[in-house]
C-alpha positions as CSV (number, residue, x, y, z in Angstrom):
1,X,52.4,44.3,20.0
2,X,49.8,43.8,17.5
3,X,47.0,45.7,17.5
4,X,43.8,43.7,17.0
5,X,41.0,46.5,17.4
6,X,37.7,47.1,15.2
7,X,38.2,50.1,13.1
8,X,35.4,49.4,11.1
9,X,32.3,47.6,10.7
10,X,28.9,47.3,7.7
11,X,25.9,49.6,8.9
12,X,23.6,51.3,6.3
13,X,22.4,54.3,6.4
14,X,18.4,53.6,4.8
15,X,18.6,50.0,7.8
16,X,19.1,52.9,10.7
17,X,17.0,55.8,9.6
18,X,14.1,53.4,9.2
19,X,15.0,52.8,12.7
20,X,15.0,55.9,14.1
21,X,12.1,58.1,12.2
22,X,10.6,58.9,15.0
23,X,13.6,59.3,17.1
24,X,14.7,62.9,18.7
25,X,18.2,64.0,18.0
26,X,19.3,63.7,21.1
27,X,18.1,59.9,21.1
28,X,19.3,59.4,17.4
29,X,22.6,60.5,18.7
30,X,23.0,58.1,21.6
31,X,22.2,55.4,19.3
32,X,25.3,56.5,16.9
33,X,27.3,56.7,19.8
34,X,26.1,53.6,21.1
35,X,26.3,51.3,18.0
36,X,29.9,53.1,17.2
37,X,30.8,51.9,20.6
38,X,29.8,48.7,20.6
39,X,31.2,47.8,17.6
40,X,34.1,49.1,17.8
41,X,35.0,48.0,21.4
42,X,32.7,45.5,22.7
43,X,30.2,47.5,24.7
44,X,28.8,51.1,25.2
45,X,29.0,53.9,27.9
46,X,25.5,55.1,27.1
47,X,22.7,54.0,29.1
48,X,19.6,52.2,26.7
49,X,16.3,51.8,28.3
50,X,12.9,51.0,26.6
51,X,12.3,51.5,23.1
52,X,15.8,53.2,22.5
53,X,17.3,49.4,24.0
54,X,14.8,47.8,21.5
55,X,15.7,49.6,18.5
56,X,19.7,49.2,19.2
57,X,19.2,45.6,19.2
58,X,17.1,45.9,16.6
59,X,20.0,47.5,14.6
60,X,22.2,45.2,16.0
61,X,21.2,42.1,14.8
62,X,21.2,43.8,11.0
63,X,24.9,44.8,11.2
64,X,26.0,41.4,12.9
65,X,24.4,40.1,9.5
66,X,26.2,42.1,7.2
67,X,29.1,41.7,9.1
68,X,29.0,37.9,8.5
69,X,28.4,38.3,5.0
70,X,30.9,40.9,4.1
71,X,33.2,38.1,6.1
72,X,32.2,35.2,3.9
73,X,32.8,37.2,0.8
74,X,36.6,38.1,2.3
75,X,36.9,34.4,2.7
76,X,35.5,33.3,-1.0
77,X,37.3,36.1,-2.4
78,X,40.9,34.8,-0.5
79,X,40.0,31.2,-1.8
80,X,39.4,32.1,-5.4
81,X,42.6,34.4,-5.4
82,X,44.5,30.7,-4.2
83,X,42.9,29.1,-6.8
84,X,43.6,31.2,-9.8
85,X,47.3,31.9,-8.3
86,X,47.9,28.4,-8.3
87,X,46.0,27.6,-11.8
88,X,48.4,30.4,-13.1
89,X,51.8,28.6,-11.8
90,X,50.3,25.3,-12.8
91,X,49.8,27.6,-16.6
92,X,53.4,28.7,-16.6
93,X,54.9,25.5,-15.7
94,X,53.0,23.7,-18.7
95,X,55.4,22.0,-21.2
96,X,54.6,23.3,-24.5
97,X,53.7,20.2,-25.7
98,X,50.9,20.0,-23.7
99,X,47.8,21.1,-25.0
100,X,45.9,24.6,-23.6
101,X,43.2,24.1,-21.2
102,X,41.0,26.6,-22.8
103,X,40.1,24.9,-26.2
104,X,41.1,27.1,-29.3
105,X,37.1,27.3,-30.5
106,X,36.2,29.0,-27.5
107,X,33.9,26.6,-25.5
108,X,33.5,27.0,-22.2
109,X,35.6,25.2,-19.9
110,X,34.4,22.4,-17.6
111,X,34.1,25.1,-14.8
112,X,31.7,27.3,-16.6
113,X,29.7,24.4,-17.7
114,X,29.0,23.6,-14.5
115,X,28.4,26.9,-12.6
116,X,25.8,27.2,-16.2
117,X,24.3,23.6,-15.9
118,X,23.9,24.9,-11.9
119,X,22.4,27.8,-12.0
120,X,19.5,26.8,-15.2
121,X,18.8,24.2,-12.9
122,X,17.6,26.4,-9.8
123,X,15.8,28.5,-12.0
124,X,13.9,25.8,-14.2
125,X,13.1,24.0,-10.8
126,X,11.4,27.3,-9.9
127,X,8.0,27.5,-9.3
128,X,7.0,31.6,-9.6
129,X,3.6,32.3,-10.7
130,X,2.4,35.4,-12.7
131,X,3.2,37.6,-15.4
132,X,7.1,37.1,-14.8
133,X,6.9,34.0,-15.8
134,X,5.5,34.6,-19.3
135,X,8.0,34.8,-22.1
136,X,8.0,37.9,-24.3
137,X,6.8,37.4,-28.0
138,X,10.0,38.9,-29.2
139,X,13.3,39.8,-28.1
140,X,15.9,42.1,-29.5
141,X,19.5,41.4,-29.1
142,X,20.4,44.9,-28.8
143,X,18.2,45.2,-25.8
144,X,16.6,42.3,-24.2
145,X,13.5,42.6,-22.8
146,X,13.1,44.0,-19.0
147,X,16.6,43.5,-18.7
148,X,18.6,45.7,-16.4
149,X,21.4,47.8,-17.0
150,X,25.0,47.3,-14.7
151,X,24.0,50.0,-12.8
152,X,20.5,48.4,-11.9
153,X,22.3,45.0,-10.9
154,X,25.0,47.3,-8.8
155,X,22.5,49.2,-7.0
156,X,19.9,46.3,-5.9
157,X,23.2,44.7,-4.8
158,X,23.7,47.9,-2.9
159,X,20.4,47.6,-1.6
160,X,20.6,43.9,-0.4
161,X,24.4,44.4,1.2
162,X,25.4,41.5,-0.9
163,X,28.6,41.7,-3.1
164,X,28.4,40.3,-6.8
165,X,30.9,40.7,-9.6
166,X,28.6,42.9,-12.3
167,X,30.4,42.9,-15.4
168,X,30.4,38.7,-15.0
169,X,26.5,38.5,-14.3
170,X,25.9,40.6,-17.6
171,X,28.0,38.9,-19.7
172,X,26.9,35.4,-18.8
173,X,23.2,36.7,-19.2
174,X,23.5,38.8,-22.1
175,X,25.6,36.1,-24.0
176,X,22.5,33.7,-23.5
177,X,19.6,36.3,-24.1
178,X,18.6,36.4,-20.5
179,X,17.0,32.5,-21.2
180,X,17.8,29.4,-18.7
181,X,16.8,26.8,-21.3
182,X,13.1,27.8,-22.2
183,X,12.9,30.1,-19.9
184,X,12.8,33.9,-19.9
185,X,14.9,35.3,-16.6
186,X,15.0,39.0,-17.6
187,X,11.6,39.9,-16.2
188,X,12.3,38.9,-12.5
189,X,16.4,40.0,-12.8
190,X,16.3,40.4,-9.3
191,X,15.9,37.3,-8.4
192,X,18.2,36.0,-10.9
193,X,21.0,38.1,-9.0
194,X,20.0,36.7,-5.6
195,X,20.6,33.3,-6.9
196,X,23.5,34.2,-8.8
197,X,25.0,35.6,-5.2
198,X,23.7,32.6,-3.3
199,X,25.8,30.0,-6.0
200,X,28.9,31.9,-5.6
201,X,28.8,32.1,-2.0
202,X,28.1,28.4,-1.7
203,X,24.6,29.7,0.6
204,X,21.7,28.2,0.4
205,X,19.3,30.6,-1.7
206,X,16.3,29.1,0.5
207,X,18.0,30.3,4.0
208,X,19.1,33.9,2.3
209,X,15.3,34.5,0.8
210,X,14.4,34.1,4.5
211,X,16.9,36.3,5.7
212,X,16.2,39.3,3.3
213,X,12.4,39.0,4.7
214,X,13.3,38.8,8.5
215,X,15.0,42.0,7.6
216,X,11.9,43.9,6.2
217,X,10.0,42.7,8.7
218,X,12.2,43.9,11.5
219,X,12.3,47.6,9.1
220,X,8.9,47.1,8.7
221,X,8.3,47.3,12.7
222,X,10.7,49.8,13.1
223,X,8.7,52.2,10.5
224,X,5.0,51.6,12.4
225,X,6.0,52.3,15.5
C-alpha cells in the first residue's frame, strides 16, 4: 500500500519569528507543534484561541504560498527535463548530413533569442523613476557597475523563496554588460531577478510584485503588534 503522507513542507525561519516576537515559549511552541501538525497531517491537537489562532493563520497562508511555488518549480523543472531529454534523442538520431542546430559561429539559437527579445522588452516597457534609472558614465567590464555577485542573486532568491538558476542569470547579464538595449539594469538587480523568475515560471510578474508585498504587509502586522 502506498504511502501518501506529507513528510515535508516550505516554512522559513525569518516568516515565523517575525510572527512570534512577542510570543512566550510555551506559545511559540504550540505554534511549532501546531503548524508541524497541520501540515503534515491535515489538522492539529493543540487548541488556538485569539491572537495565537491569528498568527497560525497568519503563518499559514505564507507556507501554503511557498508550497505552491516550490510546486510550480517541480512542475517547470519536470517539463524542461522532457524537453531537453527528447531534444537530446531527436540530437542523437540526426543523420550526419544534416546540419547542427547550434550554428558553428556561436549565435544564439532561436530559443535564446526569444527568452532575450522577452525579457528587454519587460524591462524597456518599465516605468521606474529615480536614481536607478540613470545610467553610469562608465562601466568596466571587469566589474559592472552595482552589479551583484552569485552569492547576492542566491541569497535575495533565499530571501523571496523563489528558485532561480544563478550561474544562467549571470552569464546572460554579464555577457550583455548588465544593458537591455539602452538601458542600464545593474542598479535595480533585484528586480531584474524577480522578472527573470517570473519569465521562467510562465507568472505574471504584475500578480508576484503583489504577492511579495501582501507578504510584508502581513510580517509587517505581525512585527507591530
Amino acid at each position: 500500500m502506498e504511502n501518501n503522507k506529507k513528510t515535508s513542507f516550505v516554512m522559513y525561519p525569518a516568516d515565523f519569528l517575525a510572527a512570534v516576537h512577542n510570543f512566550r515559549k510555551n506559545e511559540v511552541a504550540d505554534l511549532i507543534i501546531a503548524i508541524c501538525e497541520f501540515n503534515l497531517y491535515g489538522s492539529t491537537s493543540v487548541k488556538l484561541l485569539g491572537l495565537k489562532k491569528d498568527r497560525f493563520d497568519s503563518i499559514q497562508r505564507v507556507i501554503t504560498a511557498h508550497n505552491e511555488r516550490w510546486l510550480q518549480m517541480c512542475e517547470i523543472n519536470a517539463q524542461n527535463a522532457k524537453k531537453g531529454a527528447s531534444h537530446r534523442k531527436a540530437t542523437a538520431k540526426r543523420p550526419d548530413s544534416e546540419p547542427p542546430t547550434t550554428p558553428p559561429s556561436g549565435r544564439p539559437l532561436e530559443s535564446e533569442k526569444e527568452k532575450e527579445s522577452e525579457i528587454e522588452n519587460v524591462l524597456d516597457n518599465d516605468s521606474d523613476n529615480g536614481g536607478r534609472e540613470r545610467e553610469p558614465e562608465s562601466v568596466d567590464n571587469s566589474g559592472f557597475v552595482g552589479a551583484p555577485s552569485a552569492e547576492n542573486v542566491a541569497d535575495y532568491c533565499k530571501e523571496l523563496g523563489i528558485a532561480v538558476d544563478v550561474p544562467a542569470f549571470m552569464a546572460w547579464h554579464n555577457e550583455r554588460g548588465w544593458r537591455h538595449g539602452k538601458k542600464y539594469v545593474a542598479l535595480d538587480w533585484q528586480k531584474a531577478v524577480r522578472q527573470w523568475y517570473c519569465k521562467d515560471a510562465g507568472i505574471s510578474i504584475t500578480g508576484f510584485e503583489a504577492e511579495l508585498a501582501s507578504r510584508q504587509n502581513e510580517l509587517g502586522k505581525g512585527k507591530a503588534v
